[in-house]
N, C-alpha and C positions, 0 to 999 in steps of 0.2 A: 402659140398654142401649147396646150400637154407635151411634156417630153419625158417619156420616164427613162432618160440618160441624167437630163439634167436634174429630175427632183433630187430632194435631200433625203438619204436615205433614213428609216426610223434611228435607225445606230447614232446618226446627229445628234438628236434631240434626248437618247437617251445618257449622254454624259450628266455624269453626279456634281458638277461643277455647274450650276445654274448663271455665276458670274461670266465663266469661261463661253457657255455657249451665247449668251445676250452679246461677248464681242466678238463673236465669229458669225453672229447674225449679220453684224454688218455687212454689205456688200453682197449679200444673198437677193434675192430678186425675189417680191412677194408678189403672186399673182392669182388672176381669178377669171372665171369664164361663168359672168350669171345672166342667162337669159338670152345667152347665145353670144352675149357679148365679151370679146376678150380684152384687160386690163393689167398692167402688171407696173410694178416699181422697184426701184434698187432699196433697199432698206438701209436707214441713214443714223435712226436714233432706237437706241432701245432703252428698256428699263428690268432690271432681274430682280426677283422678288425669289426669297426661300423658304417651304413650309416650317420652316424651325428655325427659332430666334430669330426672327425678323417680325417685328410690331408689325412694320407696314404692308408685310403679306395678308391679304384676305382670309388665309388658313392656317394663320400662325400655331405653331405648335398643335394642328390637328385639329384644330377648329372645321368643324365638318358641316355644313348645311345644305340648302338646296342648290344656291349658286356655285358653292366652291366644291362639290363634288366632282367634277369633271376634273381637278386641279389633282384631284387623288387617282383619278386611271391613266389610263397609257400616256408613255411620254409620243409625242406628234401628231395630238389632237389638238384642235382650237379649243379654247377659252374664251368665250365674247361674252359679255357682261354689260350692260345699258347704265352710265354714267349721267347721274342728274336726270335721271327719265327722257334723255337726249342721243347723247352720246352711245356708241356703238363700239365698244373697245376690246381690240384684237389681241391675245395673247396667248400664246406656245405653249404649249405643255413639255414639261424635261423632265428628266432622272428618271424613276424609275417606278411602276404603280403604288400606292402607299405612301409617296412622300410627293406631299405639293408643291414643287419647283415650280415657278413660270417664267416667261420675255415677254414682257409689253410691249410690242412694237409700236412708237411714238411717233415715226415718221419716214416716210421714203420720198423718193425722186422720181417720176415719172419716167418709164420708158417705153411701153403701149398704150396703146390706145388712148392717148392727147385727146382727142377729140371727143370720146364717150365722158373720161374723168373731167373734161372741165363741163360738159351737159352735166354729170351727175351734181359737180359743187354747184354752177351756177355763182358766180361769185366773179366781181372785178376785178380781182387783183389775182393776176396767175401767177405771181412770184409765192402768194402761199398757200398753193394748190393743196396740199398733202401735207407740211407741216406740224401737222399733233393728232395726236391719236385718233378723235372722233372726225378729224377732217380724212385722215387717208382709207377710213372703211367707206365713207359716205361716199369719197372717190372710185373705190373699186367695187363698190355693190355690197360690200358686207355688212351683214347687221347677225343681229343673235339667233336667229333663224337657223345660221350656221355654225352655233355652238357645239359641241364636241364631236364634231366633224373631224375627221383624220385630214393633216397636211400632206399627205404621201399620192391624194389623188382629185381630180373637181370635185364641187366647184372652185376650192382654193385652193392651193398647193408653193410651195418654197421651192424656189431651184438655186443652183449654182452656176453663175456663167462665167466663171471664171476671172470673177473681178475682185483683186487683191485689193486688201486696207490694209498698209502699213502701220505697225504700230503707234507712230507718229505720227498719224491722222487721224489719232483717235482721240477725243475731248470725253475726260472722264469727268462726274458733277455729281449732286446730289438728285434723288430725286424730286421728282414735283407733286407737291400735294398733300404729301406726308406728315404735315408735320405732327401731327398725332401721336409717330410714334416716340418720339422721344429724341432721346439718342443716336436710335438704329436711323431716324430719319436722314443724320451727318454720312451715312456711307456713300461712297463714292460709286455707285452701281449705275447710276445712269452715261449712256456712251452715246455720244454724236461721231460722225467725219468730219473734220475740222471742214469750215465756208472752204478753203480753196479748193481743198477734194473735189467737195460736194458740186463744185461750178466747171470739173471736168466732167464729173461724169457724164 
Protein backbone atom coordinates (compact mmCIF):
# COMPACT_ATOMS: atom_id res chain seq x y z
CA UNK A 1 0.00 0.00 0.00
CA UNK A 2 0.96 4.01 0.10
CA UNK A 3 4.10 4.72 1.71
CA UNK A 4 5.18 8.15 1.75
CA UNK A 5 8.86 7.01 2.98
CA UNK A 6 9.07 5.17 -0.04
CA UNK A 7 7.29 7.71 -2.90
CA UNK A 8 9.73 9.56 -5.15
CA UNK A 9 9.98 12.71 -4.14
CA UNK A 10 8.79 15.74 -6.76
CA UNK A 11 12.85 16.77 -6.62
CA UNK A 12 12.94 13.18 -8.92
CA UNK A 13 11.13 14.20 -11.57
CA UNK A 14 12.17 17.63 -11.57
CA UNK A 15 15.77 16.87 -12.99
CA UNK A 16 16.53 18.98 -16.55
CA UNK A 17 17.98 15.80 -17.78
CA UNK A 18 14.90 13.94 -19.26
CA UNK A 19 17.43 11.00 -20.56
CA UNK A 20 19.00 10.84 -16.96
CA UNK A 21 15.78 10.57 -15.23
CA UNK A 22 13.96 7.71 -17.81
CA UNK A 23 17.28 5.57 -16.59
CA UNK A 24 16.86 6.05 -12.97
CA UNK A 25 13.16 5.19 -13.62
CA UNK A 26 14.27 1.77 -13.93
CA UNK A 27 14.07 -0.19 -11.03
CA UNK A 28 11.48 2.28 -9.44
CA UNK A 29 8.25 0.50 -8.60
CA UNK A 30 5.02 1.91 -10.43
CA UNK A 31 2.02 1.50 -8.52
CA UNK A 32 -1.73 2.04 -8.02
CA UNK A 33 -4.60 1.48 -5.71
CA UNK A 34 -7.96 1.90 -8.14
CA UNK A 35 -11.09 0.71 -6.72
CA UNK A 36 -9.70 -0.37 -3.66
CA UNK A 37 -7.62 -2.51 -5.26
CA UNK A 38 -3.71 -2.55 -4.86
CA UNK A 39 -1.32 -3.23 -7.89
CA UNK A 40 2.21 -2.44 -8.42
CA UNK A 41 5.46 -3.36 -10.75
CA UNK A 42 9.08 -2.80 -10.80
CA UNK A 43 9.56 -0.64 -14.03
CA UNK A 44 11.68 -2.35 -16.79
CA UNK A 45 11.60 -0.23 -19.93
CA UNK A 46 11.29 3.28 -20.63
CA UNK A 47 11.35 5.81 -23.31
CA UNK A 48 12.46 9.92 -22.78
CA UNK A 49 11.15 12.20 -25.04
CA UNK A 50 12.18 16.18 -24.81
CA UNK A 51 10.08 19.32 -25.58
CA UNK A 52 12.99 20.80 -27.64
CA UNK A 53 14.45 19.27 -30.61
CA UNK A 54 13.03 16.09 -30.46
CA UNK A 55 10.62 15.46 -33.65
CA UNK A 56 9.32 12.52 -31.91
CA UNK A 57 8.13 14.45 -28.71
CA UNK A 58 4.29 15.31 -28.96
CA UNK A 59 5.38 19.00 -27.89
CA UNK A 60 8.37 19.49 -29.96
CA UNK A 61 9.58 22.81 -29.78
CA UNK A 62 6.32 24.18 -27.77
CA UNK A 63 3.90 22.76 -29.73
CA UNK A 64 1.07 23.33 -27.31
CA UNK A 65 -2.53 21.70 -27.57
CA UNK A 66 -5.24 20.01 -25.73
CA UNK A 67 -3.33 16.75 -25.23
CA UNK A 68 0.21 17.90 -24.64
CA UNK A 69 -0.72 20.66 -22.04
CA UNK A 70 -0.14 18.72 -19.14
CA UNK A 71 3.59 17.97 -20.67
CA UNK A 72 4.06 21.86 -20.06
CA UNK A 73 2.94 21.89 -15.98
CA UNK A 74 4.58 20.50 -13.03
CA UNK A 75 7.21 18.01 -13.22
CA UNK A 76 5.44 14.49 -11.36
CA UNK A 77 2.27 14.56 -12.87
CA UNK A 78 0.96 11.79 -15.12
CA UNK A 79 0.68 12.21 -18.75
CA UNK A 80 -1.81 9.43 -20.21
CA UNK A 81 -2.83 9.90 -23.59
CA UNK A 82 -5.19 7.11 -25.61
CA UNK A 83 -3.04 5.41 -28.41
CA UNK A 84 -5.09 4.19 -31.48
CA UNK A 85 -8.25 4.84 -29.62
CA UNK A 86 -7.07 1.68 -27.61
CA UNK A 87 -4.22 2.13 -25.77
CA UNK A 88 -3.85 3.86 -22.49
CA UNK A 89 -0.36 5.29 -22.28
CA UNK A 90 1.53 6.10 -19.02
CA UNK A 91 4.06 8.84 -18.98
CA UNK A 92 5.99 11.11 -16.24
CA UNK A 93 6.26 14.54 -16.36
CA UNK A 94 10.03 16.06 -15.75
CA UNK A 95 12.13 19.28 -15.60
CA UNK A 96 10.57 21.94 -14.82
CA UNK A 97 6.85 23.79 -15.77
CA UNK A 98 7.27 25.49 -19.33
CA UNK A 99 9.43 22.91 -20.76
CA UNK A 100 7.77 19.50 -21.97
CA UNK A 101 10.13 16.77 -20.85
CA UNK A 102 8.47 13.29 -20.41
CA UNK A 103 9.19 9.04 -19.60
CA UNK A 104 7.05 6.62 -21.24
CA UNK A 105 7.05 3.87 -19.15
CA UNK A 106 6.97 0.77 -21.68
CA UNK A 107 6.93 -1.75 -19.36
CA UNK A 108 7.41 -3.32 -15.78
CA UNK A 109 7.39 -6.62 -13.90
CA UNK A 110 4.88 -7.61 -11.64
CA UNK A 111 5.27 -7.46 -7.90
CA UNK A 112 1.56 -6.90 -6.36
CA UNK A 113 -1.22 -8.00 -6.72
CA UNK A 114 -0.55 -11.17 -9.49
CA UNK A 115 -3.93 -12.09 -9.18
CA UNK A 116 -5.90 -8.70 -9.82
CA UNK A 117 -3.25 -7.81 -12.99
CA UNK A 118 -3.78 -11.15 -14.68
CA UNK A 119 -8.12 -10.64 -14.12
CA UNK A 120 -7.38 -7.23 -15.43
CA UNK A 121 -5.34 -8.52 -18.90
CA UNK A 122 -7.29 -11.73 -19.13
CA UNK A 123 -4.84 -13.03 -21.59
CA UNK A 124 -3.04 -16.70 -21.89
CA UNK A 125 0.26 -16.18 -21.88
CA UNK A 126 1.47 -14.74 -18.44
CA UNK A 127 4.99 -14.49 -19.70
CA UNK A 128 3.74 -11.07 -21.26
CA UNK A 129 1.75 -9.86 -18.65
CA UNK A 130 2.84 -6.07 -18.74
CA UNK A 131 5.28 -5.89 -21.43
CA UNK A 132 4.41 -2.64 -23.52
CA UNK A 133 2.96 0.20 -22.78
CA UNK A 134 -0.92 -0.10 -23.22
CA UNK A 135 -0.54 -3.82 -21.65
CA UNK A 136 1.05 -2.45 -18.15
CA UNK A 137 -1.78 0.37 -17.68
CA UNK A 138 -4.68 -2.10 -18.52
CA UNK A 139 -2.82 -4.24 -15.83
CA UNK A 140 -2.77 -1.77 -13.16
CA UNK A 141 -6.13 0.00 -13.84
CA UNK A 142 -4.90 3.06 -15.55
CA UNK A 143 -6.34 4.62 -18.26
CA UNK A 144 -6.74 8.67 -18.92
CA UNK A 145 -9.07 9.17 -16.44
CA UNK A 146 -5.99 9.73 -14.55
CA UNK A 147 -4.35 12.25 -16.61
CA UNK A 148 -2.49 14.84 -14.84
CA UNK A 149 -2.68 13.50 -11.76
CA UNK A 150 0.32 14.05 -9.34
CA UNK A 151 2.66 10.72 -8.91
CA UNK A 152 3.63 11.84 -5.23
CA UNK A 153 0.17 10.53 -3.99
CA UNK A 154 -3.23 7.68 -5.17
CA UNK A 155 -4.40 6.46 -6.98
CA UNK A 156 -0.98 6.18 -8.67
CA UNK A 157 2.19 6.90 -7.37
CA UNK A 158 6.19 5.68 -7.97
CA UNK A 159 8.34 4.50 -5.00
CA UNK A 160 11.66 3.48 -4.46
CA UNK A 161 12.44 0.12 -2.84
CA UNK A 162 15.67 0.05 -3.14
CA UNK A 163 16.38 -1.97 -6.03
CA UNK A 164 19.61 -1.03 -7.80
CA UNK A 165 20.09 -1.35 -11.81
CA UNK A 166 23.55 -1.48 -12.64
CA UNK A 167 24.73 0.31 -15.42
CA UNK A 168 25.30 -2.90 -17.29
CA UNK A 169 21.98 -3.98 -17.18
CA UNK A 170 20.83 -1.40 -18.93
CA UNK A 171 20.01 -2.05 -22.89
CA UNK A 172 19.88 1.20 -24.47
CA UNK A 173 17.90 1.16 -28.33
CA UNK A 174 15.92 3.38 -30.43
CA UNK A 175 12.63 4.20 -29.88
CA UNK A 176 9.54 2.51 -31.12
CA UNK A 177 7.21 3.95 -33.45
CA UNK A 178 8.95 7.05 -34.35
CA UNK A 179 9.86 6.91 -37.24
CA UNK A 180 8.40 10.02 -38.45
CA UNK A 181 10.83 11.89 -37.01
CA UNK A 182 13.57 11.68 -38.98
CA UNK A 183 16.91 11.49 -37.70
CA UNK A 184 16.02 12.22 -33.98
CA UNK A 185 14.15 8.90 -34.35
CA UNK A 186 18.17 7.02 -34.32
CA UNK A 187 18.73 8.28 -30.65
CA UNK A 188 19.47 5.83 -28.41
CA UNK A 189 16.71 6.95 -25.57
CA UNK A 190 14.78 4.00 -25.15
CA UNK A 191 16.31 1.62 -21.93
CA UNK A 192 15.35 -1.90 -20.90
CA UNK A 193 17.15 -4.36 -17.94
CA UNK A 194 18.79 -6.58 -19.75
CA UNK A 195 16.40 -10.50 -19.85
CA UNK A 196 18.85 -11.81 -17.08
CA UNK A 197 18.11 -8.87 -14.66
CA UNK A 198 14.78 -8.82 -15.40
CA UNK A 199 14.32 -12.87 -14.54
CA UNK A 200 15.84 -11.94 -10.96
CA UNK A 201 13.72 -9.70 -10.05
Amino acid sequence: MFSEEKVLPLEFYSNPDVVDVAHNLLGKVLCSNIDGIFSAGIISETEAYCGRNDKACHANDGKRTDRTEVMFGKPGNAYIYLCYGIHHLFNVVTNREGLADAVLIRGIIPVNGRKHIEERRAVKNKQSLTDGPGKLTQALGITTDLNKTSLTTPPVWIEHRNIDIPSKEIVPSKRIGVEYAGDHADRLWRFEISNALSKKL
